[in-house]
C-alpha positions as CSV (number, residue, x, y, z in Angstrom):
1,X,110.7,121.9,109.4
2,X,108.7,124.9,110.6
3,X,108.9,128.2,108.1
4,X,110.5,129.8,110.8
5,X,113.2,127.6,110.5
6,X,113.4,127.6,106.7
7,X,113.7,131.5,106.8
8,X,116.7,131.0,109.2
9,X,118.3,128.6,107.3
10,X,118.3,131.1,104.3
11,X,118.9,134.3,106.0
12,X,122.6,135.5,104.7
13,X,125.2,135.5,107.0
14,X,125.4,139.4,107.1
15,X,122.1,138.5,108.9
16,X,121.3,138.7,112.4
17,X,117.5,138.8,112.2
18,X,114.3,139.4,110.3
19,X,111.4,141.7,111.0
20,X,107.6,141.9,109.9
21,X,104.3,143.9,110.4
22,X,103.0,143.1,107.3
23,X,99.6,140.5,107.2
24,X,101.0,138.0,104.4
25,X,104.4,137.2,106.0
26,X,103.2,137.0,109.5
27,X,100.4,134.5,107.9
28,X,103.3,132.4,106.2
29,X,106.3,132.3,109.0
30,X,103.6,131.6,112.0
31,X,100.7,130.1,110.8
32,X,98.7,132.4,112.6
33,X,95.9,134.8,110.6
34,X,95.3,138.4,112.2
35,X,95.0,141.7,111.0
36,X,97.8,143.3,113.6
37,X,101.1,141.5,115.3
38,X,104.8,141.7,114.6
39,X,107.2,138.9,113.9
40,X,110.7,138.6,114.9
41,X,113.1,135.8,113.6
42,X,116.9,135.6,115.0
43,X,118.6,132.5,114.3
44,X,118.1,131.1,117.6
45,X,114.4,131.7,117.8
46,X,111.0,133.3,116.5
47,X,108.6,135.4,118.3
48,X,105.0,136.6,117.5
49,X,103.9,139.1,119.6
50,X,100.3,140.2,119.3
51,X,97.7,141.6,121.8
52,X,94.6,140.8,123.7
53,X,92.1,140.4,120.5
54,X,94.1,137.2,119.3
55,X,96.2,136.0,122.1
56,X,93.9,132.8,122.3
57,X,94.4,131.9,119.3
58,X,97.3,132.4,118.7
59,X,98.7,130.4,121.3
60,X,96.5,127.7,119.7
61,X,97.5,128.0,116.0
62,X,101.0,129.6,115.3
63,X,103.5,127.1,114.6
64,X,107.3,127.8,114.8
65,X,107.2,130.8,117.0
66,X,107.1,132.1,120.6
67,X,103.9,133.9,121.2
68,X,103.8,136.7,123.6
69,X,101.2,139.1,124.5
70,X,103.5,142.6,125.6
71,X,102.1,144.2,128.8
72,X,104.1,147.4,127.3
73,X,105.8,148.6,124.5
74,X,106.6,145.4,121.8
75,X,109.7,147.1,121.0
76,X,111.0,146.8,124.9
77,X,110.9,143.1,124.3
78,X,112.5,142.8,120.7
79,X,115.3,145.7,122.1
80,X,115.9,143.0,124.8
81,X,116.5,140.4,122.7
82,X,118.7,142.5,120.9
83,X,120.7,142.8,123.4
84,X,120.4,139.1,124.6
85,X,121.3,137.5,120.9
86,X,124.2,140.5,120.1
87,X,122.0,141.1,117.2
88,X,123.6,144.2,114.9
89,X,121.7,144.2,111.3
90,X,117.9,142.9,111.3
91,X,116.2,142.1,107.8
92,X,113.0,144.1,106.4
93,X,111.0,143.7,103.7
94,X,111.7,146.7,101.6
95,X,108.9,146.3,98.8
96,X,106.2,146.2,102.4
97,X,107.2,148.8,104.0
98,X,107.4,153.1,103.6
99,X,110.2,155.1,104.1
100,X,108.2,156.6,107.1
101,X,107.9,153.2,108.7
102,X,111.5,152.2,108.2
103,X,112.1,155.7,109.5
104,X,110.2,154.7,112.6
105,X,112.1,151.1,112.8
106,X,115.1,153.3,113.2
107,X,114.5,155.2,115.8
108,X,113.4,152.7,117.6
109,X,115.7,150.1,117.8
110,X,119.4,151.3,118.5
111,X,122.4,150.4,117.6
112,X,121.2,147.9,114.6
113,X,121.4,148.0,111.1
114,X,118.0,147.4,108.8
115,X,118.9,145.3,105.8
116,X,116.6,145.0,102.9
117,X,115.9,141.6,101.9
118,X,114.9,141.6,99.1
119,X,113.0,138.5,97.6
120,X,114.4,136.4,100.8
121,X,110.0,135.8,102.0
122,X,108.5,136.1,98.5
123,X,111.5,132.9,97.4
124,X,110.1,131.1,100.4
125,X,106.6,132.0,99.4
126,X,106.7,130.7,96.2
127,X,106.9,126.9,97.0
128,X,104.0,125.8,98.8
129,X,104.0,123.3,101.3
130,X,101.2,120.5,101.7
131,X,99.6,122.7,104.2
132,X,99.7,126.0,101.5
133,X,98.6,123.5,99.0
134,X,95.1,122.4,100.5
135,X,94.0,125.5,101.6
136,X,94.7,126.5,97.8
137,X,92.6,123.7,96.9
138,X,89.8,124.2,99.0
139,X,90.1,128.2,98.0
140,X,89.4,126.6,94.2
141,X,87.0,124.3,95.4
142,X,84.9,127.1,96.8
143,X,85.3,129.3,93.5
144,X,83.8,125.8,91.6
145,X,81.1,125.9,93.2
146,X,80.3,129.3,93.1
147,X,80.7,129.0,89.8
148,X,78.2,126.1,90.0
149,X,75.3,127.4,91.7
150,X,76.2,130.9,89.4
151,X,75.1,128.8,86.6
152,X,71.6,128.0,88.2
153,X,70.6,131.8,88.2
154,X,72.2,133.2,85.1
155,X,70.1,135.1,83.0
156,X,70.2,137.7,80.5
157,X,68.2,140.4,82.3
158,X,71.4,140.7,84.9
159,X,73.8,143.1,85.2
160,X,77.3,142.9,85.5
161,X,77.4,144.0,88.8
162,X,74.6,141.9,89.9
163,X,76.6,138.6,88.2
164,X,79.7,140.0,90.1
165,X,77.7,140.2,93.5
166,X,76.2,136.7,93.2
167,X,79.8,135.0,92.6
168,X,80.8,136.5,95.9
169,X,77.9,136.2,97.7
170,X,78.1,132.2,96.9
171,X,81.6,132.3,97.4
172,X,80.9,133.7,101.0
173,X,77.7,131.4,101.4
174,X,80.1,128.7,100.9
175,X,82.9,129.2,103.3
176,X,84.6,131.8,101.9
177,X,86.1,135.3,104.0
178,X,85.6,137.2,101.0
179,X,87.1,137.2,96.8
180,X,90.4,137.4,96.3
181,X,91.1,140.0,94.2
182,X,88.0,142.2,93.0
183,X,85.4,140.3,90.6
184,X,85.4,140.5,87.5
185,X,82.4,139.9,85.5
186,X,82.2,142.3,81.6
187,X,80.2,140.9,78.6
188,X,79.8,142.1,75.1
189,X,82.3,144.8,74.0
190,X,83.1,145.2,78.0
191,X,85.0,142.0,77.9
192,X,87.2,143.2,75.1
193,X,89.0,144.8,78.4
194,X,91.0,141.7,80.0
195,X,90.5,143.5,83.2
196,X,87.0,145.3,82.8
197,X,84.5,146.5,85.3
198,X,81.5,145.5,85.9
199,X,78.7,148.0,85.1
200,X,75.2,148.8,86.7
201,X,74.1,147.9,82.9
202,X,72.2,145.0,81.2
203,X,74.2,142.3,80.3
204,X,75.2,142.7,76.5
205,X,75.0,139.6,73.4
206,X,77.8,137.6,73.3
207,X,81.1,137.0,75.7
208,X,80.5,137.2,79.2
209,X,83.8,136.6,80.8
210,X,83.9,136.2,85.0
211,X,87.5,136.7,87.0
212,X,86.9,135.7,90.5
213,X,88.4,133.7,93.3
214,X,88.2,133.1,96.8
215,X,90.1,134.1,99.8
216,X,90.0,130.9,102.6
217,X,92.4,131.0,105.3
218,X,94.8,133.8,104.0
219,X,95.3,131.8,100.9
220,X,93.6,132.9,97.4
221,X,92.4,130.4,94.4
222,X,91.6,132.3,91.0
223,X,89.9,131.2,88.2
224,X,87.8,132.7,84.7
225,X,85.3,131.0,82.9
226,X,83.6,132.7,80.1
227,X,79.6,132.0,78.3
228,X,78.1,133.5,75.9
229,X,74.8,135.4,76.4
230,X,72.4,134.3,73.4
231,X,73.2,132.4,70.6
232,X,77.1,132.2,70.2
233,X,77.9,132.6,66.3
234,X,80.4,131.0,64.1
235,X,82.9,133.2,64.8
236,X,82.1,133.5,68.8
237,X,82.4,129.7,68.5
238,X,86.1,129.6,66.8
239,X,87.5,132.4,69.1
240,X,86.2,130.4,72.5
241,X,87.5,126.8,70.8
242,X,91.0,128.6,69.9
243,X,91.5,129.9,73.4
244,X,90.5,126.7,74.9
245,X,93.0,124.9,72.5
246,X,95.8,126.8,73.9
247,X,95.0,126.8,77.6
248,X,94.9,123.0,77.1
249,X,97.8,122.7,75.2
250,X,99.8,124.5,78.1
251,X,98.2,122.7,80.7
252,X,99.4,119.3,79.0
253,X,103.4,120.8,78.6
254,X,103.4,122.1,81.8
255,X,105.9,119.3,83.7
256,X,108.0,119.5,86.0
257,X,111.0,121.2,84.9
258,X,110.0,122.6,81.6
259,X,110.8,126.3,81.2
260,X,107.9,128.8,82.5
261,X,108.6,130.8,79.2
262,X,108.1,127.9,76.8
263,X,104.6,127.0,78.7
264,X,103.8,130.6,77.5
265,X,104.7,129.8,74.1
266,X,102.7,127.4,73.5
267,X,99.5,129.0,74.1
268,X,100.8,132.3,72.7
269,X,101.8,130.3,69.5
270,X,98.1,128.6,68.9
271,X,96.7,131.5,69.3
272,X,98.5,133.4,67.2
273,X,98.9,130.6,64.3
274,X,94.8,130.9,64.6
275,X,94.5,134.6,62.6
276,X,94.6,136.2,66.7
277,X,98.3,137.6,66.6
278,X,98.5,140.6,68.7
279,X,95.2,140.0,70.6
280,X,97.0,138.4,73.7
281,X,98.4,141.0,75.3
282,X,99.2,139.6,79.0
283,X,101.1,136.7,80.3
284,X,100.1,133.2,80.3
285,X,99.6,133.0,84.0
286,X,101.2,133.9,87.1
287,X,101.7,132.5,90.7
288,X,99.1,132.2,93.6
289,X,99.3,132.0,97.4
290,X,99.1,134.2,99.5
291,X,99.0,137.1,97.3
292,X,97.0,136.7,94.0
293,X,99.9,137.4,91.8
294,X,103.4,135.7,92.3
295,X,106.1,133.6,91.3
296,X,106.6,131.9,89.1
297,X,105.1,133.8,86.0
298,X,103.9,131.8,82.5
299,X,105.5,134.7,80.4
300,X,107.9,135.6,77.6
301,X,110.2,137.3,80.1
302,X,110.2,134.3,82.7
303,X,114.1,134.1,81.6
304,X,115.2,130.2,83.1
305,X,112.8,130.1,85.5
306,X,111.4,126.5,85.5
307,X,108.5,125.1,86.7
308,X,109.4,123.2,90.2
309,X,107.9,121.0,92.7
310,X,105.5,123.5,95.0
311,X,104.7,125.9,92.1
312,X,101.0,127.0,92.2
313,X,100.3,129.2,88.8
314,X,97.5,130.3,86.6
315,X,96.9,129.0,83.1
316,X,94.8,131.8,81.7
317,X,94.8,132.7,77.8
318,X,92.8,135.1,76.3
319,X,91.8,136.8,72.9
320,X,90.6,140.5,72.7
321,X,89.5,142.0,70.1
322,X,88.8,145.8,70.5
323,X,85.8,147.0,70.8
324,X,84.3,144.1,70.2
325,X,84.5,141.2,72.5
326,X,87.0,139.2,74.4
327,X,87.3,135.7,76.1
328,X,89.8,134.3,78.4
329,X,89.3,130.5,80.4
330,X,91.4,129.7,83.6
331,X,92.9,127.3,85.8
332,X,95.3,126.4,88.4
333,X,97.3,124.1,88.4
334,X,100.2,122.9,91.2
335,X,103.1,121.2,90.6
336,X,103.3,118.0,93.1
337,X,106.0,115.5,93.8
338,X,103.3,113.2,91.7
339,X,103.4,115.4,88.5
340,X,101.4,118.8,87.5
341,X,97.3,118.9,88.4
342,X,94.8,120.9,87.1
343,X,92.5,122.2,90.2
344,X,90.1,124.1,88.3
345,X,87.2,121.7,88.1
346,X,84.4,124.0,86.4
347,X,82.9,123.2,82.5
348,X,84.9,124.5,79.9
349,X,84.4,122.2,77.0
350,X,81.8,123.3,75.8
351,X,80.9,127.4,75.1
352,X,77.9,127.7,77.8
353,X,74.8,129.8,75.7
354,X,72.4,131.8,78.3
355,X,69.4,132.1,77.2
């Protein structure tokens, strides 16, 4: 079954069709990576309608959709199929798009009603297919050995910044179109900030905690590992063992069908039990795909939400303690017909000292 045809089959039946501008979906109902096009789903048909920069391609890659390069206006040919197909209320995407593009839908196709849909794409989103789930993998796979070849150059004299710019250089230099979300790479009392920025300073003694991923294909891996820079202490020691405790601990629950609330618990409960109450502010994890951050969440507010065949989501707890230092380590892991895998492949057994 194409995504084309999975969107159909769960459009509502106040529903005629559904329409998109926006990167992400395009990516997910056709296949078909570019960085302009329009998609248009009735429930007889899909179209992709791009222009001369990706025509080739496309009509190479998309899957599930009618591509068509428009010699005029694309909205001649939708309004035409409008017509055609009877259509009276098409879909949008109300979370993508501004009230001055909707404004602009408006005016220019007649006679129909736009209907937000809601969470209609981001449901479908949410459960990766085999396809979603090795371009996921091979997103990871790159961040590993980033990771790897990171480990080769380390040294104290670096900055953040630099640390940061090697992780996506090698990321890059390894197949990568760029990091998924900004890199994060803070050390000494900067990493007491679960979502610090790197500085044009001297790494600092003690945590140095690195947030990166990669972006391959449309599709985004995301992982943390965390060192220490010098001689890690007693006390470095039992905060990096304690948050390693619970990450494992919620990677080992995590099966299919378990609440995505109690997976949080666990870890939250460890690290609590461990004298660290109150120094785990964010959620256990949270879905990845297309977008860095999506469904399912690893939270205390997941509700019933349980973990389900498809599911790709973070495992990433953390301890911060202000002003001082913090450490989180991070994984993801995807739910498979076969039971839940851990993708993350980089050492986190043992705290890594930099010397």
């Amino acid at each position: 079954m194409t995504r084309v045809e999975k969107l159909q089959l769960a459009m509502p039946e106040n529903l005629d069709a559904f329409i998109s501008t926006n990167e992400q979906t395009r990516l997910y109902l056709s296949k078909f990576r570019s960085s302009d096009g329009t998609v248009f789903v009735t429930k007889k048909n899909g179209y992709l309608y791009t222009d001369f920069r990706y025509i080739e391609a496309a009509e190479k890659e998309a899957e599930g959709v009618i591509v068509t390069m428009p010699q005029g206006r694309v909205s001649e040919y939708i309004n035409k199929i409008i017509v055609e197909e009877n259509i009276k209320t098409i879909g949008f995407e109300e979370k993508k798009v501004t009230v001055a593009e909707l404004n602009a839908l408006r005016k220019t196709y007649d006679n129909v009603e736009f209907v937000p849909v809601g969470n209609l794409i981001v449901d479908l989103c949410t459960i990766k297919d085999k396809h979603e789930m090795d371009l996921i993998i091979k997103a990871q796979e790159i961040a590993d050995k980033a990771f790897s070849e990171l480990l080769t150059v380390l040294n104290p004299n670096m900055t953040e910044l630099e640390v940061a710019a090697e992780i996506e250089y090698r990321m890059k230099k390894n197949g990568a179109i760029g990091p998924s979300f900004e890199t994060i790479a803070v050390s000494g009392t900067n990493s007491s900030k679960p979502h610090g920025v790197p500085c044009n300073e001297k790494l600092q003694k003690g945590f140095l905690t690195m947030d990166f991923g990669a972006y391959y294909e449309g599709y985004c891996s995301d992982m943390t590992r965390t060192v220490c820079i010098g001689k890690a202490d007693d006390e470095i020691k039992k905060l990096y063992n304690t948050v390693l405790k619970a990450q494992m601990a919620a990677i080992d629950f995590a099966k299919i069908g378990v609440k995505c609330a109690s997976v949080d618990k666990v870890a939250r409960d460890i690290i609590d039990d461990a004298g660290y109450k109150g120094c785990f502010g964010h959620s256990l994890g949270h879905g990845v795909g297309l977008y860095i951050h999506e469904e399912p969440r690893f939270s205390p507010g997941a509700g019933n939400m349980i973990l389900s065949v498809g599911h790709v989501v973070t495992v990433e707890p953390g301890i911060y303690i202000k002003e001082k230092y913090g450490c989180r380590i991070e994984d993801m892991i995807i739910a498979t017909e076969n039971g839940v895998i851990d993708i993350s492949k980089s050492p986190k057994m043992d705290l890594i000292e930099i010397y």
